[in-house]
RODO-2510 file (C-alpha; in nm, 4 decimals, decimal comma):
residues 68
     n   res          X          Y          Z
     1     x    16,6712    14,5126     5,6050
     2     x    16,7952    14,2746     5,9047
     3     x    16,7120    14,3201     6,2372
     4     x    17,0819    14,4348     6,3232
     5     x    17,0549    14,7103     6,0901
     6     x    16,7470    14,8117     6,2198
     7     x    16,8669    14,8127     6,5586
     8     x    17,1534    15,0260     6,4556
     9     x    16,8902    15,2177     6,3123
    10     x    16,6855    15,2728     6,6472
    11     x    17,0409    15,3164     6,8333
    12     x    17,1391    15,5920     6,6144
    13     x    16,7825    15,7470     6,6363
    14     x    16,7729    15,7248     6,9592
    15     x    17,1445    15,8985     7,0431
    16     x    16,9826    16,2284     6,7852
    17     x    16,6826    16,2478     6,9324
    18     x    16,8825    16,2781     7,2809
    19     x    17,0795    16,5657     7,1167
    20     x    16,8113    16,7201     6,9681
    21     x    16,6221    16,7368     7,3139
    22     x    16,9805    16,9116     7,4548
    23     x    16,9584    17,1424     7,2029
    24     x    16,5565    17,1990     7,2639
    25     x    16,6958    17,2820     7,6883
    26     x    16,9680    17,4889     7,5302
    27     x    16,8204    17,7100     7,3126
    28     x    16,5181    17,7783     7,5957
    29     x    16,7479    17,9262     7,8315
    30     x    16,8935    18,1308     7,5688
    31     x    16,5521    18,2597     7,4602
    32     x    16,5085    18,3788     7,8065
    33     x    16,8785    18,5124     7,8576
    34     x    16,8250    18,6765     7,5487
    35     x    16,4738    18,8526     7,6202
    36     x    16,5838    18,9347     7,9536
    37     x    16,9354    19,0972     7,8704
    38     x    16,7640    19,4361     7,7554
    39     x    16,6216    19,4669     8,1466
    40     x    16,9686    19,3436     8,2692
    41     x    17,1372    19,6026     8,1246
    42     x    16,8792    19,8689     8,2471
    43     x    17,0213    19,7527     8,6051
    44     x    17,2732    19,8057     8,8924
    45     x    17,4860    19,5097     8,9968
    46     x    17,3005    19,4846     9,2958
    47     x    16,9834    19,5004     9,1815
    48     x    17,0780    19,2202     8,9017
    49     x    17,2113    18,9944     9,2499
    50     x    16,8616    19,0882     9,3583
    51     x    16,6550    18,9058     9,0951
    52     x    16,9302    18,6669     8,9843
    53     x    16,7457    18,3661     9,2279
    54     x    16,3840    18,4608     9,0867
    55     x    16,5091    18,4460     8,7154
    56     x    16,7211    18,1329     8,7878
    57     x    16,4039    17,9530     8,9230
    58     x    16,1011    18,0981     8,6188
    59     x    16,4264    17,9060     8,4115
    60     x    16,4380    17,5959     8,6055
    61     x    16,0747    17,6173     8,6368
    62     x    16,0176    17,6400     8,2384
    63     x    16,2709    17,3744     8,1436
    64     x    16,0574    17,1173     8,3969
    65     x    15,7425    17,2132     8,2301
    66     x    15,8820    17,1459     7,9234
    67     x    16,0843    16,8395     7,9689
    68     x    15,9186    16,6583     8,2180
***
């Protein structure tokens, strides 16, 4: 195999792992949207606005833990 082809190789690794770690950040926050849609729907509008900020920062929280 020549070195081009093995830096196409390494190029086209490269760009999948990329999408593979987009889908990884993805499918986290969906995990949690999806767990957490049962209590959402258990709750006013105003009590969702309430707890919007603490759920949007446990998310931000987990995907730094996990990607950083």
């Amino acid at each position: 195999m020549s070195t081009q082809n093995k830096t196409s190789i390494e190029i086209e690794l490269k760009k999948l792992n990329s999408n593979f770690n987009t889908l990884n950040k993805i499918m986290s926050n969906f995990l949690i949207i999806a767990t957490t849609e049962s209590t959402f729907k258990k709750l006013t509008n105003n009590e969702i606005k309430k707890i919007v900020p603490t759920v949007s920062e446990t998310i931000k929280s987990i995907n730094e833990s996990i990607y950083s």
